[in-house]
C-alpha positions as CSV (number, residue, x, y, z in Angstrom):
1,X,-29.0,14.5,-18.2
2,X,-27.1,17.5,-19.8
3,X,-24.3,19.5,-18.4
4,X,-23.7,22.7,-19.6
5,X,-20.6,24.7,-19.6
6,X,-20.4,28.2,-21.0
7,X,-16.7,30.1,-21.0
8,X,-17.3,32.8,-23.0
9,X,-17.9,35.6,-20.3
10,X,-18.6,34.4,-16.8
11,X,-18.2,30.5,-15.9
12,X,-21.3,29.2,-15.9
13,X,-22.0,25.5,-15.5
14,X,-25.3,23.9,-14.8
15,X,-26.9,19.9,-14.5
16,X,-30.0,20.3,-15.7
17,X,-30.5,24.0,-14.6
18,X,-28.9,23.7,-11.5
19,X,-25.6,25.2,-10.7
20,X,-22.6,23.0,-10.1
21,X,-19.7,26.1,-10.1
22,X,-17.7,26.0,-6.5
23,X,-17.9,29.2,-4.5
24,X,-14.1,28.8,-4.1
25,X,-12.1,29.8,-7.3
26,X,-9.3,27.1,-7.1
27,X,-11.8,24.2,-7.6
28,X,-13.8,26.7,-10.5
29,X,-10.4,27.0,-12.3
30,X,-10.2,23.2,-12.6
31,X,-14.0,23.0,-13.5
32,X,-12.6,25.8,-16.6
33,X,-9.5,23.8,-17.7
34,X,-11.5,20.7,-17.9
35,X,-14.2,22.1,-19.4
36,X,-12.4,24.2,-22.4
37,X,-10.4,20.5,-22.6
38,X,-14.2,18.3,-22.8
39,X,-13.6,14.8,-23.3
40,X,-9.5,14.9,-22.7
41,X,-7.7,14.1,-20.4
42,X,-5.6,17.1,-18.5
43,X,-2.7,15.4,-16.8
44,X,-2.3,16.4,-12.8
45,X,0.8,18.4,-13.6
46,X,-0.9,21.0,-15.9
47,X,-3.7,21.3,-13.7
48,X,-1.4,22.0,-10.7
49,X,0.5,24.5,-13.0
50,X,-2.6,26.3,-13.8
51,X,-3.5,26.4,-9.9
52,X,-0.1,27.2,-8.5
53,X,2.6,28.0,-11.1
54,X,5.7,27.3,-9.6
55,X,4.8,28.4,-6.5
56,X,3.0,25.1,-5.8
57,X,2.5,23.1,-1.9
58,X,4.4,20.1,-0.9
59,X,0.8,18.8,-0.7
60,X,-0.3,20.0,-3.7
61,X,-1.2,16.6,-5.3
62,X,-3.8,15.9,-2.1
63,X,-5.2,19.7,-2.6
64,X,-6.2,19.1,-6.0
65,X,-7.9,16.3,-5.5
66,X,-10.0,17.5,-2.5
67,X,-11.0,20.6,-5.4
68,X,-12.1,17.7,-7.7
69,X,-13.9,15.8,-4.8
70,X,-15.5,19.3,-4.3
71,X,-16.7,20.0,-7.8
72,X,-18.1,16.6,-7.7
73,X,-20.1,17.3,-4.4
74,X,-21.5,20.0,-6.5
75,X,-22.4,17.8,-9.5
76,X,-23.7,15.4,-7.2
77,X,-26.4,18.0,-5.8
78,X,-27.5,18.6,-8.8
79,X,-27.8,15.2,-10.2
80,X,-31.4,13.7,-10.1
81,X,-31.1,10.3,-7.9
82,X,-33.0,8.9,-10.5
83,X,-30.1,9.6,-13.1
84,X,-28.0,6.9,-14.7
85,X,-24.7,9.1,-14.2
86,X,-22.8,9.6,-11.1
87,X,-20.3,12.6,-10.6
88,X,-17.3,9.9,-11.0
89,X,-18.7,9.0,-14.7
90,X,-19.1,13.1,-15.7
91,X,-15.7,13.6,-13.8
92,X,-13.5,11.0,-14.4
93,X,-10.3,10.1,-13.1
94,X,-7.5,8.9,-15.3
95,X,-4.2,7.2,-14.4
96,X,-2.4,10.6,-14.9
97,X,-5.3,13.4,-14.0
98,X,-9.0,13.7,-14.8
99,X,-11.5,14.5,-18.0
100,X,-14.4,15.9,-18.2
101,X,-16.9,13.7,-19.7
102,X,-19.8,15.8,-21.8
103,X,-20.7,16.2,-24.9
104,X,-18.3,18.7,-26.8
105,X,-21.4,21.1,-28.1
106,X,-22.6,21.1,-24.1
107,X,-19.3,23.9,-24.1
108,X,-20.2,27.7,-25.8
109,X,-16.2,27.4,-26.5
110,X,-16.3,24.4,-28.1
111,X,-19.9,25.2,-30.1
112,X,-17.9,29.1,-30.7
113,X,-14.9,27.2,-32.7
114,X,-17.1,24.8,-34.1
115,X,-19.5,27.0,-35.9
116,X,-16.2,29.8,-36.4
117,X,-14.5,26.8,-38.3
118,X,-17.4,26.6,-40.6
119,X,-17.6,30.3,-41.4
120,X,-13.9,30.5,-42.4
121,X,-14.6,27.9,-44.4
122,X,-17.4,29.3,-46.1
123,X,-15.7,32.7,-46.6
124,X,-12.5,30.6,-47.9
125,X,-15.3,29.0,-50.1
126,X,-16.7,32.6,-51.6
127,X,-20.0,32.1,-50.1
128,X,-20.1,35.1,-48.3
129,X,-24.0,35.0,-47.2
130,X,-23.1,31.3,-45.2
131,X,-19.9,32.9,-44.0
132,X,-21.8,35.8,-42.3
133,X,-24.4,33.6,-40.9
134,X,-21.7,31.1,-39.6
135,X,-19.8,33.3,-38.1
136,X,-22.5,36.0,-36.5
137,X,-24.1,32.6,-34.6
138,X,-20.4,32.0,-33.5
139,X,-20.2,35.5,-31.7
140,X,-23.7,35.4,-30.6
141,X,-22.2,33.0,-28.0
142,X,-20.0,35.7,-26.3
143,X,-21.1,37.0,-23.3
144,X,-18.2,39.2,-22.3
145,X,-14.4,38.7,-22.0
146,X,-13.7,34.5,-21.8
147,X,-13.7,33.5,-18.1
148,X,-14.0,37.3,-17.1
149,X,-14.9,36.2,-13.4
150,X,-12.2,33.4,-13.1
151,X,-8.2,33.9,-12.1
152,X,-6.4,32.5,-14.6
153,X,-3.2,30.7,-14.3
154,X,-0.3,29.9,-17.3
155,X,-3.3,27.5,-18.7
156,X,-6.2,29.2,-18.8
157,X,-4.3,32.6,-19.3
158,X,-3.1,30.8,-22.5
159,X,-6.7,29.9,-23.2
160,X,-8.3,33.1,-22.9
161,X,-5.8,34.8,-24.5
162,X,-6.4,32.5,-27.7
163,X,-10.0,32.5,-27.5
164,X,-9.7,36.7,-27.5
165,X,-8.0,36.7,-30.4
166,X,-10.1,34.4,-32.6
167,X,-13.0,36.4,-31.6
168,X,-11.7,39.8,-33.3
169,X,-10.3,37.9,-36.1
170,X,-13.5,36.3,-36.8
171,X,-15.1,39.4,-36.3
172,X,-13.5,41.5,-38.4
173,X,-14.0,38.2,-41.1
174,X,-17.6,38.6,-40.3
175,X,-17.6,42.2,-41.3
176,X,-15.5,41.5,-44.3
177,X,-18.3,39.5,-45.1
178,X,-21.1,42.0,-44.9
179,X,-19.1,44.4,-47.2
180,X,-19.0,42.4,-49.8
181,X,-22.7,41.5,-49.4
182,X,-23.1,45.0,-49.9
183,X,-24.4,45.7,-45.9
184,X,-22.4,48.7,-45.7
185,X,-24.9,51.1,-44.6
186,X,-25.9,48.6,-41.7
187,X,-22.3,48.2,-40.5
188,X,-21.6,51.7,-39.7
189,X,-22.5,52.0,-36.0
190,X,-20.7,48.4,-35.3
191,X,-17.5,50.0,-36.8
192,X,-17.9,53.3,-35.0
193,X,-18.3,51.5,-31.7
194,X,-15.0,48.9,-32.8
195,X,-12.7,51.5,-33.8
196,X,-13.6,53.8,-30.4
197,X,-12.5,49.9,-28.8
198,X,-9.9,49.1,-30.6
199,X,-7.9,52.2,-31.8
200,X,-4.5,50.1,-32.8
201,X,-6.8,47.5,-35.0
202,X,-6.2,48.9,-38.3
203,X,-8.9,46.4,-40.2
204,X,-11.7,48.0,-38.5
205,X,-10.0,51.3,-39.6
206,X,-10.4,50.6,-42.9
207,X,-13.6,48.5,-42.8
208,X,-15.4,51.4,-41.2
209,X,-13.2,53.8,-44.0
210,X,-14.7,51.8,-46.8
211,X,-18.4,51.5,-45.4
212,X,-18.1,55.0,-44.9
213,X,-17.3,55.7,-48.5
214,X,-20.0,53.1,-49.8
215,X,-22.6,55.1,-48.2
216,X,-21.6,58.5,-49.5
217,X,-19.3,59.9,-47.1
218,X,-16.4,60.1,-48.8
219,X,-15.4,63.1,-45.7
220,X,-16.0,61.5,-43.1
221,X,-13.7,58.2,-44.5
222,X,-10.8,60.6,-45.2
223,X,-11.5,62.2,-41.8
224,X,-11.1,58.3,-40.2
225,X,-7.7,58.3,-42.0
226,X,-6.4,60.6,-40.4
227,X,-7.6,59.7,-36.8
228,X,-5.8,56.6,-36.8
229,X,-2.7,57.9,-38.8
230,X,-2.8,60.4,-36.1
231,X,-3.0,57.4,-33.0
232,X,-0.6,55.4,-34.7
233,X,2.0,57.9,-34.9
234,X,1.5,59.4,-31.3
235,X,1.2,56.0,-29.7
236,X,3.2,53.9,-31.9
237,X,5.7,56.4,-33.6
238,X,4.9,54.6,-37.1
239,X,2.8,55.4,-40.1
240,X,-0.4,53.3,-41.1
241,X,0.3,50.5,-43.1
242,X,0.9,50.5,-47.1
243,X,-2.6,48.8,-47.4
244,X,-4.1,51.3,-45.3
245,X,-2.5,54.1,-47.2
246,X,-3.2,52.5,-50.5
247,X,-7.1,52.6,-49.6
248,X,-6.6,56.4,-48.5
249,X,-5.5,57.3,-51.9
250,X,-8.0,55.5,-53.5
251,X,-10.6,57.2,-52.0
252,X,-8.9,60.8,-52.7
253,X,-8.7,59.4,-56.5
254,X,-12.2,58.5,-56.4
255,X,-11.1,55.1,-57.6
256,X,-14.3,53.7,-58.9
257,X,-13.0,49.9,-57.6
258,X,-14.1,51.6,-54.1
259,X,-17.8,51.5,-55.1
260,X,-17.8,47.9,-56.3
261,X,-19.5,45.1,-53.7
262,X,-17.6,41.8,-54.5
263,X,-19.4,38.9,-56.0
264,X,-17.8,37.0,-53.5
265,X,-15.1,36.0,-55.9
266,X,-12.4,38.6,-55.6
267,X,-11.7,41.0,-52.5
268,X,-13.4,44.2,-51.2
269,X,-11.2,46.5,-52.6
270,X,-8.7,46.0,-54.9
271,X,-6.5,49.2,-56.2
272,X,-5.7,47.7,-59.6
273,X,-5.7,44.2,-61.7
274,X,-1.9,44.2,-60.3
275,X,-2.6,44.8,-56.6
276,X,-5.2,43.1,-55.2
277,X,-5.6,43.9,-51.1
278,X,-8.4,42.1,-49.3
279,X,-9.3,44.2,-45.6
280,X,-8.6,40.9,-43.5
């Protein structure tokens, strides 16, 4: 009997293809916190943190537990009478709070770092090909923003928040990737669309800068530069960074380096044997 936990956009959470996520959202933010924690413990305290800050009841203790007792109503609806698990054994209770007992791949969050773990790795590694296929399964399993559809308290804020960020990083590692797999013409509308999202992001900038170039449009890359120099320094009040500018010049010296696709060894782009700048 699997249960099946997925994060990574809305909470979804199932027993064998039946729903067990509470109409009420206090009970669905524990169901979160013990999922994203599978198979530890999360103490009392820090799950009535994440449901009440420091604003919580006198009788907050008792309220929790009637929100466990609730999500275990829910697993026990879904449970097959026939199965050899009971809601206590999937949610357990421990002397100081309560763990969710399921398999750590049954969670996309857990499966995301798992597989995003092995994709650094291979990119550490300079096999660039594993990387990309690593890391592209990895963001395959987002679905939209992490927990979109469920309030998150000083936990699950922190959570999210995390998860967010190792998504863009391991995107633009992904990308990084590609280019020096020599995919640049294929990368050009993902670029376009993440520099549109994500105008402060300056390695997309110069991602999409050096695809551009790769595939002939030397214009159009020099045109980019000056789009973000231009947001940075309305928005921000700064100038793009020395890498950034270091790439820019490049490209008006026609550096040949620019038109090199790594053999996985060495970086992207690098300016000369004394500088070397990777994009990420």
């Amino acid at each position: 009997m699997r249960v099946e936990v997925n994060l990574l956009g809305t909470l979804e959470a199932t027993v064998a293809g039946v729903s067990i996520v509470p109409s009420a959202t206090k009970p669905s933010q524990c169901l979160a916190l013990l999922a994203i924690n599978a198979g530890h413990i999360v103490t009392a305290a820090t799950l009535i943190d994440e449901l009440w800050g420091q604003h919580a009841p006198r009788r907050a203790l008792s309220t929790l537990q009637t929100y466990i007792m609730q999500v275990r109503r829910r697993l026990q609806n879904a449970i097959d009478d026939n199965g050899q698990r009971t809601p206590k054994d999937i949610l357990i209770t421990k002397r100081v709070g309560y763990a969710l007992e399921v398999e750590p791949d049954d969670v996309d969050a857990v499966r995301y770092e798992r597989l995003a773990a092995a994709g650094r790795r291979a990119a550490n590694d300079g096999d660039y090909l594993t990387a990309s296929r690593k890391l592209a399964g990895a963001l395959e399993l987002w679905r939209g923003p992490a927990l979109v559809d469920v309030p998150t308290g000083p936990q699950l804020g922190i959570e999210a928040t995390r998860l967010e960020e190792s998504r863009l990083s391991d995107l633009g590692l992904r990308i990084e990737a590609d280019l020096r797999l020599g995919r640049h013409h294929q990368l050009l509308s993902e670029l376009a669309t993440l520099c549109a999202r994500h105008r402060l992001v300056e390695n997309f900038w110069a991602q999409y800068m050096l695809a551009l170039y790769r595939s002939g449009r030397q214009w159009r890359a020099l045109q980019v530069y000056r789009e973000i120099r231009d947001t940075l320094v309305e928005q921000l009040g700064i100038e793009p960074t020395p890498r950034l500018q270091r790439l820019h010049h490049a490209m008006l010296s026609g550096d040949s380096a620019l038109d090199e696709v790594s053999d996985g060894r060495g970086p992207v782009w690098a300016p000369d044997s004394r500088q070397v700048v990777a994009l990420s």
